[in-house]
N, C-alpha and C positions, 0 to 999 in steps of 0.2 A: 524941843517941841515934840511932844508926842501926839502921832497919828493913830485913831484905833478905828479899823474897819468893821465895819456893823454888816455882822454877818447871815443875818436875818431881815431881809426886807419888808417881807410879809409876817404881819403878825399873826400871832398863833389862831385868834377867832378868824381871821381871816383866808388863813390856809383852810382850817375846817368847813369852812361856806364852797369853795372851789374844789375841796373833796366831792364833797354832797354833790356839787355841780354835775361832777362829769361822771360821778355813777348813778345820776337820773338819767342822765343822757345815754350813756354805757345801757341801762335800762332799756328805755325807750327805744334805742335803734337797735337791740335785740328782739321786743315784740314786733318791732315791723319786719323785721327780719323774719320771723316765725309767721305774722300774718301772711306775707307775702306768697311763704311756701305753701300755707295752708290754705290761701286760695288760690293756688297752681294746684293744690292736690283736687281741690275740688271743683275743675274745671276740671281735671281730668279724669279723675273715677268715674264720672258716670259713661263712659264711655262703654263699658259692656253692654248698658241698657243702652244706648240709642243705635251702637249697634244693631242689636238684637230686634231692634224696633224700625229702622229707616231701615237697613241694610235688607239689599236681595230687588227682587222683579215686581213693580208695580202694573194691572192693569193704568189705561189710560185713556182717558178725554178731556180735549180741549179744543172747547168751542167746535164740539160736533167730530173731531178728528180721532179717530180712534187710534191706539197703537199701545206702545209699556213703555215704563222709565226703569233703567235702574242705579242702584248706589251701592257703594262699598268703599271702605276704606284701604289706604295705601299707605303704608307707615305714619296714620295718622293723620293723613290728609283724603278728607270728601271726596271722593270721584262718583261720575256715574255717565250713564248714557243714553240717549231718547231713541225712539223705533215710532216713526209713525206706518201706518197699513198701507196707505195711500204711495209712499214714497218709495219703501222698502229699500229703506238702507238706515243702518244704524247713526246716530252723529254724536260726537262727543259733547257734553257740557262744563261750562265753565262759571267759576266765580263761584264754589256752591257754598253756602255755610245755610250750619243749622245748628238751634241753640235748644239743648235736650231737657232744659227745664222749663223753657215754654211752648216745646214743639213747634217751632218756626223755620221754617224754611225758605232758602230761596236758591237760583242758579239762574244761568245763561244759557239760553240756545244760540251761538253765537253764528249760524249757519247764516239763521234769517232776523238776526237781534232780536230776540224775544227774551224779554223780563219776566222771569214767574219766581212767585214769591205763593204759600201757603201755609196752614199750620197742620200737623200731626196732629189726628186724633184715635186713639185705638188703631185698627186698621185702613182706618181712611186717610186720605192729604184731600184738602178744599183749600183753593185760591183762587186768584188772579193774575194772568198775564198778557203782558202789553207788548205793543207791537204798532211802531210810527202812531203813538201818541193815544192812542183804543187799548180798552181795558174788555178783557173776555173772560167767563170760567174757565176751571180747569176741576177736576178732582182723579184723583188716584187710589184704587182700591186694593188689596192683596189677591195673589191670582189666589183660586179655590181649586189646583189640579191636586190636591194631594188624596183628597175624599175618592172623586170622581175616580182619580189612576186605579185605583187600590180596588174598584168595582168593575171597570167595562173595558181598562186598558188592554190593549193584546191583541191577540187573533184569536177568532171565533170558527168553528163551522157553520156553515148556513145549507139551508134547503129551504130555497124560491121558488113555490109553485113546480117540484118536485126536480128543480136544478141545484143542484148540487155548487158547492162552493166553498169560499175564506171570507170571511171582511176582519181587517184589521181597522183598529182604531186607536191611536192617539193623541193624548195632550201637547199638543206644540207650544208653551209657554202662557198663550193669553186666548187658544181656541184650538178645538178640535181639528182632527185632519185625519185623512181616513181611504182606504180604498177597497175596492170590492174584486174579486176573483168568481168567473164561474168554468167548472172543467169543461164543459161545452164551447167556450172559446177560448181558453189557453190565453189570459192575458190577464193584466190588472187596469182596474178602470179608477180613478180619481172619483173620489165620494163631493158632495157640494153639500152648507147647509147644512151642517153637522151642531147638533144642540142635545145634549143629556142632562134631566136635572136630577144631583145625585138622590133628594129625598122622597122623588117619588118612584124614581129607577124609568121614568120616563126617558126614551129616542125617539129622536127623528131624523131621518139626511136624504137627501138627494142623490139615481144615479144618473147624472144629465145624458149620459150616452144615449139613455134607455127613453131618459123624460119619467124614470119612476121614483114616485113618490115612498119612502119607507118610513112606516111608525110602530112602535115596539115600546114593553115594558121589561126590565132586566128583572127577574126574581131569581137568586140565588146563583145559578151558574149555563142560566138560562134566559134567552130572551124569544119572545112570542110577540106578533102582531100582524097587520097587514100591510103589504104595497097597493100603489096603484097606477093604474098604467090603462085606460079607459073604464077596465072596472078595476075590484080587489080581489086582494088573493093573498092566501095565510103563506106566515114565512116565521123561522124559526134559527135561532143561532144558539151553539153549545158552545162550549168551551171545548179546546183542543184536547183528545187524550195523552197520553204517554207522558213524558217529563213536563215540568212547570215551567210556566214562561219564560223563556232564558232574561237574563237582566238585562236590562236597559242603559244604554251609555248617556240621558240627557238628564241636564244639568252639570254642578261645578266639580272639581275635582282638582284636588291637589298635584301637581307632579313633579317631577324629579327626573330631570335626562341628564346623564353624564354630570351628576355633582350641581347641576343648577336647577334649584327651586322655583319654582312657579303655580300657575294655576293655567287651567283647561277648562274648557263651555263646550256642551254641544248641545243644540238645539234643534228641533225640526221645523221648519220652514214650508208648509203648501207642499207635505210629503217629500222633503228632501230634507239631510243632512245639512247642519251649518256650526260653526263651531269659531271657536280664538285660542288663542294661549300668550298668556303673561311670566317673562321672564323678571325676576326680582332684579336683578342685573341691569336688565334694557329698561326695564319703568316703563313701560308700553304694551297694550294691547296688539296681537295680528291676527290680523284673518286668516283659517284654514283653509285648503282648498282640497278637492278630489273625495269628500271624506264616503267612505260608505262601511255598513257594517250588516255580517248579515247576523238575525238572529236566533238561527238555526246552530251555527258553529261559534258563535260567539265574539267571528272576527273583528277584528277594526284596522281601518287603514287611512289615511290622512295625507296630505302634503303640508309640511308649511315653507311657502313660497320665498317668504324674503330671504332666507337663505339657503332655498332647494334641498328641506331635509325630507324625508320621506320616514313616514312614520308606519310600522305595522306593531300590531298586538291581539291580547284575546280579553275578554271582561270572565273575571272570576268571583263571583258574590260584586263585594262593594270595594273590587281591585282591577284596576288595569293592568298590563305587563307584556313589555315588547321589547322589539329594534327598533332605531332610526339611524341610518346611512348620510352621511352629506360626503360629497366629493370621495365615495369608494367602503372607505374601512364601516363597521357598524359598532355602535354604540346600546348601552343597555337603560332603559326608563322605564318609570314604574310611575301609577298614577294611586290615586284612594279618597271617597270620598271624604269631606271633611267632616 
């Protein structure tokens, strides 16, 4: 008895059908494989533009509260943080996304649970947020200091009804702030009510000490107008002679202490210094403290507390560069705008 094994189970049309099979398949989970990536890419290319478009300091109102918000990214993940006027202190948000093809936003204030949700438009944000079940506006607008800085920022000479003096004036992120000098009393006095609109070169401010009212036009490196103070009287501010403004340390700044990377804030606060710094390392914001800088010499000096380092340096153009000391020895940092 002969046995003959049949070496061929599948016949030959029928191998070729299960060919074809599994290189459609082969196929198809190739393009989804390539779709997939290609909308990973396109989820995240636009990332320069909303960048460029969310990110940084918004003025702010909501429901009558004034203050700023701001936003920036963390290896790719939304941060940002609220400032209302009223509270004066900063608070983190949470929850934030936003989707850069339809300019929609939303985050947490999770201080007082408040939902806000709004859309991007140009340089505006317009929403809604809620808060135990009430729904209120909000809108958020880009600050306008960069015009303004570049016209009236600094210190001036003045002669007030034939007193002699300084007023400085700066942009503290979402409003002016300002103080006044006369050599007759050897002090600075806190300005109030400080408003300049840059296209008509219009001022006006407050000195409450005095109770006088001041209004001025800026033309070119000059400003003219009157105070008043029961009646008026001509008053007049130039710009300072000799060297040019020394530079200014507010806003962001890159830095670099001892091999670790980060970023720097300082800001002016109701005529005072205020500032952070982010280590890439720690993944957190801290608050500066002691910071003062004069800007006659250039200096700058800082603490930052959570680990008792003690910061000094000098501003050169659009470079920082110092020491910082913790526990004795001292360390070399360098900062640069970005």
């Amino acid at each position: 008895m002969i046995i003959r094994f049949q070496k061929d189970l599948i016949k030959p049309q029928y191998r070729f059908l299960i060919f074809a099979l599994l290189v459609g398949l082969s196929s198809f989970s190739s393009c989804v494989i390539a779709q997939e990536r290609g909308d990973h890419r396109f989820e995240r290319e636009p990332r320069s533009v909303y960048e460029s478009n969310l990110e940084g300091t918004w003025v702010l109102n909501a429901g009558d509260a004034t203050g700023r918000v701001e936003f920036y990214w963390v290896r790719g993940t939304l941060a940002g943080r609220i400032w209302f006027d009223v509270y004066q202190t900063w608070e983190e948000l949470t929850d934030l996304s936003f989707n850069p093809r339809t300019g929609h936003l939303e985050f947490m204030r999770p201080a007082v649970n408040e939902q806000y949700s709004g859309n991007l438009s140009g340089n505006q944000i317009s929403g809604r947020y809620i808060i135990r079940g009430l729904s209120y506006p909000w809108e958020a607008w880009r600050k306008a200091g960069s015009a303004r800085q570049s016209r009236i920022d600094g210190q001036w000479q003045i002669n007030a009804g034939d007193s002699t003096g300084k007023l400085e004036l700066y942009w503290a992120r979402t409003n002016w702030t300002g103080r006044i000098w006369f050599d007759v009393y050897q002090r600075w006095e806190e300005l109030r009510e400080i408003s300049f609109d840059a296209q008509t070169g219009q001022l006006e401010f407050t000195r409450p000490d005095a109770n006088e009212r001041y209004s001025g036009t800026l033309s070119g490196n000059q400003i003219l107008g009157i105070y008043t103070v029961w009646t008026s009287y001509p008053w007049e501010g130039k710009r300072e002679k000799g060297p040019p403004h020394s530079p200014q340390i507010e806003g962001r700044w890159l830095i670099n202490a001892g091999n670790a990377p980060g970023r720097l804030e300082f800001y002016s606060t109701r005529g005072r210094w205020a500032g952070r710094i982010w280590f890439e390392v720690y993944q957190r914001w801290e608050d500066l403290t002691d910071i003062s800088f004069d800007s006659r010499t250039d200096h700058l000096e800082f603490t930052r507390p959570g680990v008792n380092e003690y910061y000094s340096g000098a501003v050169s153009r659009d470079r920082l560069s110092g020491t910082y000391s913790v526990k004795g020895p001292s360390y070399r940092w360098e900062a640069r705008q970005p």
